[in-house]
LOVOKOL-812865 format. One record per residue (C-alpha): z, x, y negated; residue in one letter; residue number from 1. Coordinates in pm, 1 decimal. Each point is the difference from the previous one (the first is absolute). Layout:
+----------+----------+----------+------+-----+
:        w :        u :        v : type : seq :
+----------+----------+----------+------+-----+
:        Z :        X :        Y :    A : NUM :
...
+----------+----------+----------+------+-----+
! end
This chain:
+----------+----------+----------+------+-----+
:        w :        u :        v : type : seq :
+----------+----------+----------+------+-----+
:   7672.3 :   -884.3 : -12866.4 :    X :   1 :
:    205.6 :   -173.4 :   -267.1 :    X :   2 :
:    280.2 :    289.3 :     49.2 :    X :   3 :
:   -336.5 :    220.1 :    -54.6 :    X :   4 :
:    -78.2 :   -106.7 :   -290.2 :    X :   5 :
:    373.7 :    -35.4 :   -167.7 :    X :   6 :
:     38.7 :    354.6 :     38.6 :    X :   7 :
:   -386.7 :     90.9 :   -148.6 :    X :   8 :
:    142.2 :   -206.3 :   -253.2 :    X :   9 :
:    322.4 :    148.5 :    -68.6 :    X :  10 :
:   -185.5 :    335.6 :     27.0 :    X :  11 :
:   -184.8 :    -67.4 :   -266.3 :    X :  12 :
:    276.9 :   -112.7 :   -248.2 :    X :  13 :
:    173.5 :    328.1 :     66.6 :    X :  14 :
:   -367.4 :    198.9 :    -69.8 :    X :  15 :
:    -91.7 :   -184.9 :   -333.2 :    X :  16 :
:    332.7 :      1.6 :   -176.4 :    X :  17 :
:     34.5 :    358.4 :    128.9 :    X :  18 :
:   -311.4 :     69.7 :   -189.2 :    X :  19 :
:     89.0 :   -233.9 :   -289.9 :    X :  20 :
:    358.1 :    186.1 :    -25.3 :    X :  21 :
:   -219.7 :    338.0 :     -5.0 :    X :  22 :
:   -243.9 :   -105.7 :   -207.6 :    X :  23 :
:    185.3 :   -134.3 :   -268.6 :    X :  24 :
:    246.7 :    264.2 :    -74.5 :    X :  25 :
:    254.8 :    -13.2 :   -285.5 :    X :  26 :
:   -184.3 :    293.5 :   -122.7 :    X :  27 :
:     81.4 :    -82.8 :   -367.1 :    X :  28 :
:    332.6 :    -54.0 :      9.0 :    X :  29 :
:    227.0 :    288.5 :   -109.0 :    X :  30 :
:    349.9 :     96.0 :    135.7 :    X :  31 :
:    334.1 :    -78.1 :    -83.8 :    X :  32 :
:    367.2 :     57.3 :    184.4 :    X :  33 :
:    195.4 :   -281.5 :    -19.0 :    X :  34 :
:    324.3 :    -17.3 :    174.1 :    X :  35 :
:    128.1 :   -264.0 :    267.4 :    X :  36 :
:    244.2 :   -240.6 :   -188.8 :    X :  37 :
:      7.2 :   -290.3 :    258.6 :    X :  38 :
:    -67.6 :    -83.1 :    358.9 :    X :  39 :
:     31.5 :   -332.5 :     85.3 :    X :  40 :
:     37.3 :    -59.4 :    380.0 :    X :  41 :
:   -115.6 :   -293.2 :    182.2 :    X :  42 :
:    138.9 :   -238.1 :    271.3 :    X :  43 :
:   -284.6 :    -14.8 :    214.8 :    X :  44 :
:   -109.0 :    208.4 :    213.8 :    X :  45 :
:   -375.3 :     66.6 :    -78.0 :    X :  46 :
:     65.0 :     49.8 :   -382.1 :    X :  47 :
:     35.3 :    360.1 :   -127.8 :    X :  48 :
:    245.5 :     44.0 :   -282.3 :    X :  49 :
:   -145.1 :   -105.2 :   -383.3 :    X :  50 :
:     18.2 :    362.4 :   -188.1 :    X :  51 :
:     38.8 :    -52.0 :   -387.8 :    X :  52 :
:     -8.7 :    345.2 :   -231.9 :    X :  53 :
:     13.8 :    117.9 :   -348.0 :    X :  54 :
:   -241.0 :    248.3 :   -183.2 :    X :  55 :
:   -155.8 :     96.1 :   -357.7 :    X :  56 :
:   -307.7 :     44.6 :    -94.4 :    X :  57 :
:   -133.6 :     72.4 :   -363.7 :    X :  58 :
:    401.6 :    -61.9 :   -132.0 :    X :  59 :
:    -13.0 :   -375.3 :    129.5 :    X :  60 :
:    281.7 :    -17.6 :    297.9 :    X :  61 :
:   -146.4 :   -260.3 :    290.1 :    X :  62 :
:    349.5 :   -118.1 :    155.4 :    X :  63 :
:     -9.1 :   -170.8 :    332.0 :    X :  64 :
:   -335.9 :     -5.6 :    128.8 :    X :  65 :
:    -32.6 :   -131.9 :    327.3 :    X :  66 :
:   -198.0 :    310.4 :    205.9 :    X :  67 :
:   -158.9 :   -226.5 :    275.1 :    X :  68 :
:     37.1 :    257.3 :    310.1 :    X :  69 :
:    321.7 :    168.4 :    158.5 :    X :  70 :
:     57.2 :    290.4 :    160.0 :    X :  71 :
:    286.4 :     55.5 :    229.9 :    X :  72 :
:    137.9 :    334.5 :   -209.2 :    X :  73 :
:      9.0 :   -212.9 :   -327.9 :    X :  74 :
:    354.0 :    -49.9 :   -102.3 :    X :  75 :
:     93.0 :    -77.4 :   -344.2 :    X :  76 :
:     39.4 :    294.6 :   -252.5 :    X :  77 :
:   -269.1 :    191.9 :    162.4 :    X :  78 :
:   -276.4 :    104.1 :   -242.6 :    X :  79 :
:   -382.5 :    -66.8 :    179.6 :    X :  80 :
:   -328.9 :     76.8 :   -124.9 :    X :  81 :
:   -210.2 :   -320.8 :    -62.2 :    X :  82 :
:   -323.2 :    -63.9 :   -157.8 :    X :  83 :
:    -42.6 :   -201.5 :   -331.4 :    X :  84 :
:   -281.6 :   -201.1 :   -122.4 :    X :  85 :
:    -95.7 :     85.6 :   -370.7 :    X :  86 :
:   -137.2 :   -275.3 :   -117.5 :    X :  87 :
:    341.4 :   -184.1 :    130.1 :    X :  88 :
:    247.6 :    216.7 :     57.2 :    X :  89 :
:    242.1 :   -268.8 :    214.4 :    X :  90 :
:   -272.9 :     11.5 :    215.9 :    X :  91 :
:    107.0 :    285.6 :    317.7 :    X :  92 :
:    -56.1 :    122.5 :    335.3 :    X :  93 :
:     96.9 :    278.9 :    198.0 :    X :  94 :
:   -165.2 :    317.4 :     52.4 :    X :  95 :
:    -93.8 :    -88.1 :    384.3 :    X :  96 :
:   -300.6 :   -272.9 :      1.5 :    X :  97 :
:   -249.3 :    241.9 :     74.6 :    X :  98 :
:    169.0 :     76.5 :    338.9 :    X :  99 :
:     -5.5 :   -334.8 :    104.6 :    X : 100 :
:   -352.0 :    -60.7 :    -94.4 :    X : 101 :
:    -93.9 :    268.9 :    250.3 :    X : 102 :
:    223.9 :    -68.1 :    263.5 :    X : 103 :
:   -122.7 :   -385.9 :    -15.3 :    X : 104 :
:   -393.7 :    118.3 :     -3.6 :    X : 105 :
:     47.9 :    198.7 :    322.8 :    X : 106 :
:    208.9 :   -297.3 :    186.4 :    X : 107 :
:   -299.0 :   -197.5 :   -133.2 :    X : 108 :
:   -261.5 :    176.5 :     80.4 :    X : 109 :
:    149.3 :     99.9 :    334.0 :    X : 110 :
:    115.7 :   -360.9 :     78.1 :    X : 111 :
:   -375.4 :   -163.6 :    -83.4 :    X : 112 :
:   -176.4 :    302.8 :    199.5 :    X : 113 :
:    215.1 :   -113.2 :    304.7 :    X : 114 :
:    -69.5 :   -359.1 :    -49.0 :    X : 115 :
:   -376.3 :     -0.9 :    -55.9 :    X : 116 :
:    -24.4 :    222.1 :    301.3 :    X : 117 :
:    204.0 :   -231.3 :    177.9 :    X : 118 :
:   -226.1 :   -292.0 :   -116.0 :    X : 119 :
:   -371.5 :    222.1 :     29.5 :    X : 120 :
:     94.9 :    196.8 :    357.5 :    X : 121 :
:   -103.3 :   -342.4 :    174.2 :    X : 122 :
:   -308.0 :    -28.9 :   -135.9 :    X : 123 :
:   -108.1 :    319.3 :     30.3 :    X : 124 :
:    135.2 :     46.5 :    339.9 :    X : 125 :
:   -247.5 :   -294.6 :    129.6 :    X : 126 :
:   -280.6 :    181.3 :   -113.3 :    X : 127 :
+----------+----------+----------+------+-----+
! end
């Protein structure tokens, strides 16, 4: 039962920040290129690489901003499209969230569906 209710649990997590990550879109942020000046590799083996570009927006240049995700065709020099927030501009993300927020709302959804059958089909079995 404990195993049960770990994996209710853990489909749950996925569900609500799959909805959160849908739900709270970076809808007024605006776009920007920047282009890759570092990638800083790590030792270990479950750290991606720390991605730092450059970009402009409005004249001011934003020089080594750490991006916070990786992708395995980044390489430095290439030019990617990011999104920019315009209230602070150092704050970015890449063009991609709303992917994740569905793909983690249907391994939610799916994941707690299986689990509360798993937990309910007893009980309504006896019946």
């Amino acid at each position: 039962m404990k195993k049960t209710l770990t994996g209710l649990l853990v489909g749950i997590v996925f569900l609500a920040v799959g909805i959160f990550t849908l739900l709270n879109p970076h809808d007024d942020y605006l776009p920007v290129t920047a282009t890759i000046v570092e990638i800083e590799q790590m030792f270990t083996e479950n750290d991606s690489p720390d991605v730092y570009v450059d970009y402009t927006v409005d004249g001011t240049a934003y020089e080594h901003v750490r991006l916070g995700s990786y992708s395995s065709g980044y390489y430095e020099g290439k030019e990617i499209d990011l999104l920019y927030n315009p209230a602070n501009p150092a704050q970015i993300t890449t063009t991609g969230g709303a992917i994740w927020g569905i793909v983690l709302t249907v391994l939610g959804g799916l994941i707690t569906l299986f689990f509360v059958g798993k937990i309910l089909y007893p009980v309504l079995a006896r019946r």
